[in-house]
PyMOL commands that place a pseudoatom at each C-alpha (Angstrom):
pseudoatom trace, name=CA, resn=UNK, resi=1, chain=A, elem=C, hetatm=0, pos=[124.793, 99.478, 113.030]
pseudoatom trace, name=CA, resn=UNK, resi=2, chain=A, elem=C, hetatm=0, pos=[122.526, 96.975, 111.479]
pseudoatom trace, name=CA, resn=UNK, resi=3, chain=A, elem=C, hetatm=0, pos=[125.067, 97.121, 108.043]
pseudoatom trace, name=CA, resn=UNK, resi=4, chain=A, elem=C, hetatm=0, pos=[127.575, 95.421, 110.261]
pseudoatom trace, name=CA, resn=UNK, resi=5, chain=A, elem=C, hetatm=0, pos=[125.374, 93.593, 112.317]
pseudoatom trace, name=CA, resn=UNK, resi=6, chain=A, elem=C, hetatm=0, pos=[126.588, 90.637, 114.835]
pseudoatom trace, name=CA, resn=UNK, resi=7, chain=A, elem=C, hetatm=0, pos=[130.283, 91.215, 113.467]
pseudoatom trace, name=CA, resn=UNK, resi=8, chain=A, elem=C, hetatm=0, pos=[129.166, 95.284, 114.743]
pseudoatom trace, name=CA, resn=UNK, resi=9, chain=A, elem=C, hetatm=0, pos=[128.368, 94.162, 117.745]
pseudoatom trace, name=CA, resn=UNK, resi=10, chain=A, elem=C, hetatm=0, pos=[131.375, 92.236, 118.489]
pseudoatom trace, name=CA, resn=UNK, resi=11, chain=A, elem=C, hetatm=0, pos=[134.262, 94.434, 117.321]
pseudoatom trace, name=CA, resn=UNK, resi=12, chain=A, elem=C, hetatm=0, pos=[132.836, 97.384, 118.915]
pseudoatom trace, name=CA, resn=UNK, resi=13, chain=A, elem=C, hetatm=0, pos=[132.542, 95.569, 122.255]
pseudoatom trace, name=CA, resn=UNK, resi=14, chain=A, elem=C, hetatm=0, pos=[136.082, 93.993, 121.808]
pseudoatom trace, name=CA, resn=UNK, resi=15, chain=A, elem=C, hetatm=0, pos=[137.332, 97.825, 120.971]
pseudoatom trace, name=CA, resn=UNK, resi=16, chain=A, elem=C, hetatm=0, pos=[135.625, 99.370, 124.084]
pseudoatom trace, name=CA, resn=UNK, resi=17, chain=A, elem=C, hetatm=0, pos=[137.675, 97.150, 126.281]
pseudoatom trace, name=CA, resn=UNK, resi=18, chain=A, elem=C, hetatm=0, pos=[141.104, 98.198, 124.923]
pseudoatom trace, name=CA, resn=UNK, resi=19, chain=A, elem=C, hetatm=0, pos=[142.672, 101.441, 125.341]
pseudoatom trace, name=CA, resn=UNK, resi=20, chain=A, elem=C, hetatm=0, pos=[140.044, 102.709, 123.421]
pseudoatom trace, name=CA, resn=UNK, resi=21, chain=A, elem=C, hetatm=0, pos=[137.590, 104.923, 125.273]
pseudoatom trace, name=CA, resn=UNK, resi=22, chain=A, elem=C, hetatm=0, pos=[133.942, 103.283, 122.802]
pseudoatom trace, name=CA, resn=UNK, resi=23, chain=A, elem=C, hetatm=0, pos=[131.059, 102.778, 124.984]
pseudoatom trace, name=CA, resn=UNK, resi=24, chain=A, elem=C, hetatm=0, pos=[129.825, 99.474, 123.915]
pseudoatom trace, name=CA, resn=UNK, resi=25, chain=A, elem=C, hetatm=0, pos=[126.872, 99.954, 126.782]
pseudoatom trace, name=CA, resn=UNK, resi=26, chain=A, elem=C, hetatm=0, pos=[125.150, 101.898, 124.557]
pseudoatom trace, name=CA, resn=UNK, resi=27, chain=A, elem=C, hetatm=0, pos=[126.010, 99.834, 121.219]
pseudoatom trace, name=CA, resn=UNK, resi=28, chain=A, elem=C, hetatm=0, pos=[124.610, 96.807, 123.380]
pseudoatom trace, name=CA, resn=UNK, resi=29, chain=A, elem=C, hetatm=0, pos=[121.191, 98.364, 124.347]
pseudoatom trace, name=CA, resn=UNK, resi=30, chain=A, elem=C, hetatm=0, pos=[120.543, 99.394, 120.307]
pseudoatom trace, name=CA, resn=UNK, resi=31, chain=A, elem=C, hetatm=0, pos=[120.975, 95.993, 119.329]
pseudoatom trace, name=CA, resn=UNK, resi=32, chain=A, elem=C, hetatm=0, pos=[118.119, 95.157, 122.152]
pseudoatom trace, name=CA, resn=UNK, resi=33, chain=A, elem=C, hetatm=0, pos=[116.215, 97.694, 120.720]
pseudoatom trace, name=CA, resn=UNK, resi=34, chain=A, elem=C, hetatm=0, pos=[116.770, 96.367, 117.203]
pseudoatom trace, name=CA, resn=UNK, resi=35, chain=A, elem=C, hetatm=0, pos=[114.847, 93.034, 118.551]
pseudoatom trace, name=CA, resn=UNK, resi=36, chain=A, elem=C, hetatm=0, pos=[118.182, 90.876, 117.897]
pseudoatom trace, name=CA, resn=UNK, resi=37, chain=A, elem=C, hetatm=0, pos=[118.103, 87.456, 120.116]
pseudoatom trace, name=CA, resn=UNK, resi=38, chain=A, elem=C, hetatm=0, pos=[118.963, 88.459, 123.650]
pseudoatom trace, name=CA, resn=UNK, resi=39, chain=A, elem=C, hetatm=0, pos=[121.105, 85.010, 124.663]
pseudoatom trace, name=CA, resn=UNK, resi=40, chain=A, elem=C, hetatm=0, pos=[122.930, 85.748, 121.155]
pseudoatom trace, name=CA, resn=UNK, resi=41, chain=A, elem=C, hetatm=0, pos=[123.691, 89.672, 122.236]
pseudoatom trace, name=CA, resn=UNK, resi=42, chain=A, elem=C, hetatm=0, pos=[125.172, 88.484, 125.487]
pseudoatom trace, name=CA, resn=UNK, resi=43, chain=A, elem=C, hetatm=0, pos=[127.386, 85.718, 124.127]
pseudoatom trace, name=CA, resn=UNK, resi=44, chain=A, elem=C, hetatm=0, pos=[128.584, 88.105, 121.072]
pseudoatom trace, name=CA, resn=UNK, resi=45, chain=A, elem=C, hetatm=0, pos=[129.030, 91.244, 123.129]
pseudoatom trace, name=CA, resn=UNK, resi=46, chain=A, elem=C, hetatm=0, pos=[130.706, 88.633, 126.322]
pseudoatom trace, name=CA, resn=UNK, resi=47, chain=A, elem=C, hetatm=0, pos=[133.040, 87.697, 124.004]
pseudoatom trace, name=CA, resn=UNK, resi=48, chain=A, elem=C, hetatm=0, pos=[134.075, 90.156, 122.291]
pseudoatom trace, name=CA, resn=UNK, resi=49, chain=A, elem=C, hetatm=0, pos=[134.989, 92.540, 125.291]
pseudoatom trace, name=CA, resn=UNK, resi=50, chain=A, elem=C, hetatm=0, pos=[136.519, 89.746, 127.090]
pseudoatom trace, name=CA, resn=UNK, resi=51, chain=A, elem=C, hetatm=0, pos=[139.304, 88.537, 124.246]
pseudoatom trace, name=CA, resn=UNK, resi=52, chain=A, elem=C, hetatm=0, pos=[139.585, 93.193, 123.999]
pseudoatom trace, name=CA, resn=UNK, resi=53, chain=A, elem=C, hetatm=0, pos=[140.537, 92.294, 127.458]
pseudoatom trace, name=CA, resn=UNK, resi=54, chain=A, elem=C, hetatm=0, pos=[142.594, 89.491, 127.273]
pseudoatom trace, name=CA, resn=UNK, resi=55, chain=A, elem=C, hetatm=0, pos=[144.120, 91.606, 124.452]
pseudoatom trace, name=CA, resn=UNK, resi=56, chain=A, elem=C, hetatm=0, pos=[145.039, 94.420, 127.232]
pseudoatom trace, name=CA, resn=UNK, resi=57, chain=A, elem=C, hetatm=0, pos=[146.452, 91.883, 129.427]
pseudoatom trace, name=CA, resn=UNK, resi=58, chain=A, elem=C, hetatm=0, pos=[148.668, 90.572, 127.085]
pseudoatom trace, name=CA, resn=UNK, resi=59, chain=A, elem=C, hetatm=0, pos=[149.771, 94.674, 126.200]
pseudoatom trace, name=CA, resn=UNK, resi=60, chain=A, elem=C, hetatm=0, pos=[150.251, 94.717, 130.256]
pseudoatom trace, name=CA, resn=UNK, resi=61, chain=A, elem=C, hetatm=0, pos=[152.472, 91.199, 130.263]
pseudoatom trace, name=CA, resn=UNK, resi=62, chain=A, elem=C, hetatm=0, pos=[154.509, 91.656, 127.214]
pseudoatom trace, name=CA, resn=UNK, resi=63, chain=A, elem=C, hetatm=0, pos=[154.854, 95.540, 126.046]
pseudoatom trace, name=CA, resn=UNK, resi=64, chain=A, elem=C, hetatm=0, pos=[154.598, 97.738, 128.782]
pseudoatom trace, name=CA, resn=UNK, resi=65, chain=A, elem=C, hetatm=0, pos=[156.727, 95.542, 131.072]
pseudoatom trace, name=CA, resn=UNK, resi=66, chain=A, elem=C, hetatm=0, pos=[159.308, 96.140, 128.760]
pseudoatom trace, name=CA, resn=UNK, resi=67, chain=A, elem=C, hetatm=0, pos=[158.913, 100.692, 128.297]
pseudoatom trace, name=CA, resn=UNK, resi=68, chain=A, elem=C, hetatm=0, pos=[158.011, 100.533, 132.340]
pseudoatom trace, name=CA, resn=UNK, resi=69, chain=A, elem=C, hetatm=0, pos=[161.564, 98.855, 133.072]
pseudoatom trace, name=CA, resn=UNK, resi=70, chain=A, elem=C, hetatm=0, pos=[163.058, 101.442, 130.661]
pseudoatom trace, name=CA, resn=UNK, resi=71, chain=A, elem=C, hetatm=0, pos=[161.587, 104.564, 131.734]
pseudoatom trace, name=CA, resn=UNK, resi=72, chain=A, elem=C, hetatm=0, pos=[161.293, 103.504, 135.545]
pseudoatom trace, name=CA, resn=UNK, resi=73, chain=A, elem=C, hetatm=0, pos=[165.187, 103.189, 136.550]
pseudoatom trace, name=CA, resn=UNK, resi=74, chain=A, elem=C, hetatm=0, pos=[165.123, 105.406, 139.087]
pseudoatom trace, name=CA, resn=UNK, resi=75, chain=A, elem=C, hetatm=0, pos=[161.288, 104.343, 140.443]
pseudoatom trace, name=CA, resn=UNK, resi=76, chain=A, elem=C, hetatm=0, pos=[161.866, 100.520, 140.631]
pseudoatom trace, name=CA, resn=UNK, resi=77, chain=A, elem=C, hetatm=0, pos=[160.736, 100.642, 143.993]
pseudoatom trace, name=CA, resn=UNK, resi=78, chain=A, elem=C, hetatm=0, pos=[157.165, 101.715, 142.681]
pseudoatom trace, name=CA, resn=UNK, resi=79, chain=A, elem=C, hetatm=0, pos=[156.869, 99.387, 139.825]
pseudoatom trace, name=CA, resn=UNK, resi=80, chain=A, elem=C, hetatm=0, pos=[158.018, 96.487, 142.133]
pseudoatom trace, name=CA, resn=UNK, resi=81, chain=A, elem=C, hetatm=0, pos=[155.184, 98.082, 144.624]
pseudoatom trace, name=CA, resn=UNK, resi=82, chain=A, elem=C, hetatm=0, pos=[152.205, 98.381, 141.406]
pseudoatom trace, name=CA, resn=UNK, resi=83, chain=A, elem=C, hetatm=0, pos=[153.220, 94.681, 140.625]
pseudoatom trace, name=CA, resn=UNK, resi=84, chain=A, elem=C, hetatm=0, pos=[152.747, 93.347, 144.174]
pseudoatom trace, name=CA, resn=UNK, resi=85, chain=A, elem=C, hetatm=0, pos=[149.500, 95.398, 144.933]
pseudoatom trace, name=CA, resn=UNK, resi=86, chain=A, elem=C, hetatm=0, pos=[148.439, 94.337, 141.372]
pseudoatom trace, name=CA, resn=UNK, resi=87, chain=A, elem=C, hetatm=0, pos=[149.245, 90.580, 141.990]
pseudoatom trace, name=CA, resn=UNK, resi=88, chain=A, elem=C, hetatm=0, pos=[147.746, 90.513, 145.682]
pseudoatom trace, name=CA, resn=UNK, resi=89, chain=A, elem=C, hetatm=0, pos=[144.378, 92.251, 144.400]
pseudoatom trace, name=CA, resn=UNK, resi=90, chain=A, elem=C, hetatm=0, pos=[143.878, 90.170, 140.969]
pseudoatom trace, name=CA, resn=UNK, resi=91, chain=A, elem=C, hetatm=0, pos=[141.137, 88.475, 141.534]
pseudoatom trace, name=CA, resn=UNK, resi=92, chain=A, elem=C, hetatm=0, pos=[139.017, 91.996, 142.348]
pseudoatom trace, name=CA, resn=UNK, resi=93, chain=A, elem=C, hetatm=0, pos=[140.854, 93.615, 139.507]
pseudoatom trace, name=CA, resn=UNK, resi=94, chain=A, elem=C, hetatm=0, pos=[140.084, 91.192, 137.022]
pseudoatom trace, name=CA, resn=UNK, resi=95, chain=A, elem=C, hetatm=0, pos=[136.152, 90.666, 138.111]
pseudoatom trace, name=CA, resn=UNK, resi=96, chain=A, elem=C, hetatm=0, pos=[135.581, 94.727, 138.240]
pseudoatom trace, name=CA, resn=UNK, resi=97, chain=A, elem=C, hetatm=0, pos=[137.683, 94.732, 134.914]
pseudoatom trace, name=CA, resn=UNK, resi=98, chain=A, elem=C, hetatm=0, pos=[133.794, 96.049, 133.569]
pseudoatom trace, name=CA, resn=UNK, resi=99, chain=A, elem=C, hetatm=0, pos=[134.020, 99.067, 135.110]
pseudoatom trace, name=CA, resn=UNK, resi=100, chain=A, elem=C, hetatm=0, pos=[134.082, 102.013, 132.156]
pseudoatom trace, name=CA, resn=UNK, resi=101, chain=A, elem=C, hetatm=0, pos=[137.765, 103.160, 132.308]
pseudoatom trace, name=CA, resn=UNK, resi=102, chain=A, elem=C, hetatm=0, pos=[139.017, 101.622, 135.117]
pseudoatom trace, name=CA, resn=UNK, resi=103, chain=A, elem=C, hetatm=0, pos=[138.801, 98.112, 134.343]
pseudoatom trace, name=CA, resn=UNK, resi=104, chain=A, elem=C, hetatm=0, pos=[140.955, 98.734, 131.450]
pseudoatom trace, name=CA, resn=UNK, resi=105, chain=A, elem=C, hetatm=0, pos=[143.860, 99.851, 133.725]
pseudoatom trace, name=CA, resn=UNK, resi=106, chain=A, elem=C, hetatm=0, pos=[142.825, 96.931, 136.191]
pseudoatom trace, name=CA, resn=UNK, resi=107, chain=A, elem=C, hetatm=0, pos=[143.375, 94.555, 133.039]
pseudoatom trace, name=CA, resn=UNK, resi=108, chain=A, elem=C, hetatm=0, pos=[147.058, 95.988, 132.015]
pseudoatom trace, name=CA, resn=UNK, resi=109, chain=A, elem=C, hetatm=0, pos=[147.431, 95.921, 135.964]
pseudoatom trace, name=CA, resn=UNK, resi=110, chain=A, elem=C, hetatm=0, pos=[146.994, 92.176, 135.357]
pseudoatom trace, name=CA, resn=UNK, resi=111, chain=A, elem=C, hetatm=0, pos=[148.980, 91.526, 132.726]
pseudoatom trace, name=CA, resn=UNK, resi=112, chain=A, elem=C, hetatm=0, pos=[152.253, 94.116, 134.536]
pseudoatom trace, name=CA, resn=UNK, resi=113, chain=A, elem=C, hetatm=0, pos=[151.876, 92.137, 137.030]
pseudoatom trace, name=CA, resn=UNK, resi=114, chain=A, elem=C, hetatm=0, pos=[151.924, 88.353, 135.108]
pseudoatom trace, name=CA, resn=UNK, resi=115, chain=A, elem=C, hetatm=0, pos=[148.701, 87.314, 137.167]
pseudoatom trace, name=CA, resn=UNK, resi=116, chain=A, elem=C, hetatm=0, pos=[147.497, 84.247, 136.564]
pseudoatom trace, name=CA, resn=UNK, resi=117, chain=A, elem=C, hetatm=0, pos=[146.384, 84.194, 133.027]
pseudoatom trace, name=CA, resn=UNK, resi=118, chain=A, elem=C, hetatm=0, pos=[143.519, 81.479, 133.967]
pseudoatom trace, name=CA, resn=UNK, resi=119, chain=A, elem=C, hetatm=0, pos=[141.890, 83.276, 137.005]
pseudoatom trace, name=CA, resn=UNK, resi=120, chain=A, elem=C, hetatm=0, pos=[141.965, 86.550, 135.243]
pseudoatom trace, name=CA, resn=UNK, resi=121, chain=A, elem=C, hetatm=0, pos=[139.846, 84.926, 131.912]
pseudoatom trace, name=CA, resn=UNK, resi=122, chain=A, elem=C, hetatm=0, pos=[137.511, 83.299, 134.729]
pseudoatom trace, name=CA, resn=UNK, resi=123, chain=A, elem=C, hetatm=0, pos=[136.888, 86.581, 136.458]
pseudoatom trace, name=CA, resn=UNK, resi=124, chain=A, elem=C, hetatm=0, pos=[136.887, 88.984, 133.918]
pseudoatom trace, name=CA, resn=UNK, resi=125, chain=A, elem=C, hetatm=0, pos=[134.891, 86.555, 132.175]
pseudoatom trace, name=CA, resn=UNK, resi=126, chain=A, elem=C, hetatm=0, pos=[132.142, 86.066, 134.943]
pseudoatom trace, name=CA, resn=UNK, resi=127, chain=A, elem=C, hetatm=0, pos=[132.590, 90.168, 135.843]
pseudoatom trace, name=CA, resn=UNK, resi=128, chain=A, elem=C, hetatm=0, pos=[131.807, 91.488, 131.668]
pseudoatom trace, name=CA, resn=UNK, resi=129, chain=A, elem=C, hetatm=0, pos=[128.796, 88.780, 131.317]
pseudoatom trace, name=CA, resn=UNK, resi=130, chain=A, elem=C, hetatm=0, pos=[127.047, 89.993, 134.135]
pseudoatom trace, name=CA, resn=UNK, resi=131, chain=A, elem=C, hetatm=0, pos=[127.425, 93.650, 133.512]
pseudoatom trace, name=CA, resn=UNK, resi=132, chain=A, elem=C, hetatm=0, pos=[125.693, 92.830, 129.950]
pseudoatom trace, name=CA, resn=UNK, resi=133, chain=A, elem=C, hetatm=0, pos=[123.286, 90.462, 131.226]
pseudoatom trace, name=CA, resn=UNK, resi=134, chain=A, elem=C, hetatm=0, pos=[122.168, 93.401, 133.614]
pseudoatom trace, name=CA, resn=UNK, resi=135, chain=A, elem=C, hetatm=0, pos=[121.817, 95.958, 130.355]
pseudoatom trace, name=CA, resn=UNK, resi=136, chain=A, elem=C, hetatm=0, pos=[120.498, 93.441, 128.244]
pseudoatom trace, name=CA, resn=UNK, resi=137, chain=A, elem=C, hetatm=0, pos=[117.696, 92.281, 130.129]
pseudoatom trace, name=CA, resn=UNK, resi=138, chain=A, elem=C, hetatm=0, pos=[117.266, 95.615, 132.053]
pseudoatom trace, name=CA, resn=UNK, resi=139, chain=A, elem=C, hetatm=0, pos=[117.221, 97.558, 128.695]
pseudoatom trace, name=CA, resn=UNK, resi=140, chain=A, elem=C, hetatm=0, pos=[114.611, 95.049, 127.669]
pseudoatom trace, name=CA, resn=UNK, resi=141, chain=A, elem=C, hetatm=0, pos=[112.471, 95.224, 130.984]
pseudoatom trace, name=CA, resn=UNK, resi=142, chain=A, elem=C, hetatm=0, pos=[112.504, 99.324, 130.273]
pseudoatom trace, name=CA, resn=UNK, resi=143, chain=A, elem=C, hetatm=0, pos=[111.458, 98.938, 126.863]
pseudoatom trace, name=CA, resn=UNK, resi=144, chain=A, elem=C, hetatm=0, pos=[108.195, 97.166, 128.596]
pseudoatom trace, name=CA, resn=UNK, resi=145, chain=A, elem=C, hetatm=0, pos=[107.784, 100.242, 130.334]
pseudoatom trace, name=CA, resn=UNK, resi=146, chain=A, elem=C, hetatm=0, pos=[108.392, 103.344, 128.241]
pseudoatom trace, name=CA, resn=UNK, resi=147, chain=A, elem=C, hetatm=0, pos=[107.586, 102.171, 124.679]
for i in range(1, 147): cmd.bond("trace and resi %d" % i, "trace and resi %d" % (i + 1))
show_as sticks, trace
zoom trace
């Protein structure tokens, strides 16, 4: 971890909120633990999970609407139902976007459904910095504790 350092930090968090299942939780509390500047951990690992996100919208918009159309002839009904649900509910689906596994499939949900690009960067934005500012400075308030 500490060969790769800051760049580390940010492509695993920008992985984890891909398709790939990488739990950047725990690669976030090891860099507390390495003593590496808290505000800079949050802004690197913010970052980095939110463009992985923005990244998964953009699958959701521009490649799966595509195979879903193909494959989903005869279920139309359902994708024009997933799209509607997905569009009505944005704003919760992109702010709990930082759930682990879910909010992956809440960002593609996004991008299916051509939400508003804006809004979804805002809330999935506000949604991932909060869920690290909570491990950041909770790992760090432990550490007090235990070690």
């Amino acid at each position: 971890m500490e060969k790769y350092g800051l760049l580390g930090l940010f492509l695993s968090t920008f992985a984890s909120s891909t398709i790939l299942p990488i739990p950047s939780e725990l690669v976030v509390a090891t860099f507390v633990a390495l003593k590496y500047n808290l505000w800079l951990i949050l802004f690197i690992a913010s970052l980095g999970n939110v463009l992985g996100s923005i990244t998964t919208y953009a699958l959701g918009y521009f490649g799966i609407t595509k195979l879903l159309q193909k494959m989903s002839k005869h279920n139309s009904a359902r994708v024009r139902y997933f799209r509607q649900k997905s569009a009505q509910y944005g704003s919760i689906l992109a702010f709990f976007s930082f759930l682990p596994f879910l909010g992956d499939i809440f960002t593609l949900a996004l991008g299916l459904a051509k939400y508003n690009i804006y809004k979804a960067i805002f809330l999935i934005a506000l949604g991932k910095t909060l869920r690290y500012a909570v491990i950041i400075f909770g790992v760090q308030e432990a550490s007090k504790w235990f070690l």
